[in-house]
C-alpha positions, 0 to 999 in steps of 0.5 A: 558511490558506496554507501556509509551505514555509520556516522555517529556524529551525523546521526545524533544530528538528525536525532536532535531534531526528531527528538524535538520533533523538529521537521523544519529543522530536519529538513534543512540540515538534510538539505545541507549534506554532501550526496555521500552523507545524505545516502548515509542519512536516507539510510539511518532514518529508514532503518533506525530513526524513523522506526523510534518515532511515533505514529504521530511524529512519523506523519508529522515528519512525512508531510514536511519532508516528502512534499518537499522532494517526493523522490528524495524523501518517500522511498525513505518513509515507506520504508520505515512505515513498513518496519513501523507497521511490524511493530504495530506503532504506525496507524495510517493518517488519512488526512496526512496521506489526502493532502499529499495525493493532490500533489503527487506525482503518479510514480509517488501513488505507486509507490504508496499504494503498492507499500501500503496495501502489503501491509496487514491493513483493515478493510477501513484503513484499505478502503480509504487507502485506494478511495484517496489515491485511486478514487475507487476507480477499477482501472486504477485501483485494480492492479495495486490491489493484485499485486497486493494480493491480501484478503483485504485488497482481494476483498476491495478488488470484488467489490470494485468489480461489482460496482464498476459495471464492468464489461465482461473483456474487462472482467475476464481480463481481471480473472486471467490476471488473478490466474497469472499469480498462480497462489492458491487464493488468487485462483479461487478468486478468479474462480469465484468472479467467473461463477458471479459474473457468468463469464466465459470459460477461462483458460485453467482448471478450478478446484473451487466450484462454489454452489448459488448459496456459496455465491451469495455469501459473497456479498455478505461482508469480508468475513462471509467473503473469506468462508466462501473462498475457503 
């Protein structure tokens, strides 16, 4: 079925109940739609609606409508989330976001979390992002804050290992993937965790070669953790 972008008649429906800041009411009338314009609607609040909203409204909307049907409705918001967050308009609701991780489902944490660590967070902001989705645990946490790939998730990752007292398989297993994502500050992470933790030989060549006092700096705080790896 393809996808109609434009229909004015239901768009200022939809913007009737924003503007009122109406989520009931907005759930119902997307609950009233035929398929073809419930794709239009999905497509009008991702790209146009919901990137008007506040912060405030955008949560008030999400906590109504995306546990009422994850599948149909969180796609929607982290899309906007993330024309929101461009914008520097979206500040991320903890307590919004720490009610809907008891309900959701393991592909709707994927999902959040993949969004979300993206984007240009703040240590706080990625550090209760993956303590309320993953409850700080490595295994879970690991590979969303790898495929993130920011300096804020390489940051959370580092620590993560450091309080996981984590076997050294596993803290190979972690470096290798680091190595696997080939960009340059990957690498120097992954170079970075085999000189802390003593491991094994890796399978590549490192450029970064830190010195003891290079190490402790390390565990100085996220700013003192960049300076070493740079």
């Amino acid at each position: 079925m393809p996808l109609h972008r434009h229909n004015p008649l239901l768009r200022n429906k939809l913007w009737q109940h924003m503007q009122a800041d109406d989520a009931a009411g907005l759930l119902h009338q997307l609950q009233s739609l035929t398929v073809a314009e419930f794709r239009t609607a999905g497509y009008l609040l991702a790209e146009d609606l919901l990137p008007q909203c506040s912060s405030q409204s955008y949560w008030c909307f999400f906590m109504t409508l995306v546990p009422a049907h994850s599948k149909a409705y969180l796609g929607t918001f982290l899309k906007a989330a993330v024309r929101l967050r461009a914008c520097r308009k979206l500040q991320l609701d903890m307590q919004a976001l720490t009610a809907f991780a008891a309900k959701a489902t393991p592909i709707d944490i994927h999902k959040t979390l993949d969004t979300f660590l993206a984007l240009q967070l703040s240590f706080d902001e990625a550090h209760n992002l993956v303590g309320i989705f993953t409850g700080n645990q490595l295994q879970q946490a690991a590979p969303h804050l790898i495929k993130a790939g920011t300096p804020v998730a390489y940051y959370l990752l580092f620590r993560l290992l450091k309080t996981a007292e984590a076997e050294p398989d596993l803290l190979r297993h972690y470096a290798v993937q680091l190595m696997r994502k080939g960009d340059p500050l990957s690498f120097k992470l992954a170079s970075a965790v085999r000189q802390y933790f003593d491991l094994p030989e890796l399978p590549g060549n490192f450029s970064l070669q830190l010195q003891p006092y290079e190490l402790s700096r390390l565990d100085q705080g996220f700013d003192a953790f960049m300076k070493a790896l740079s």
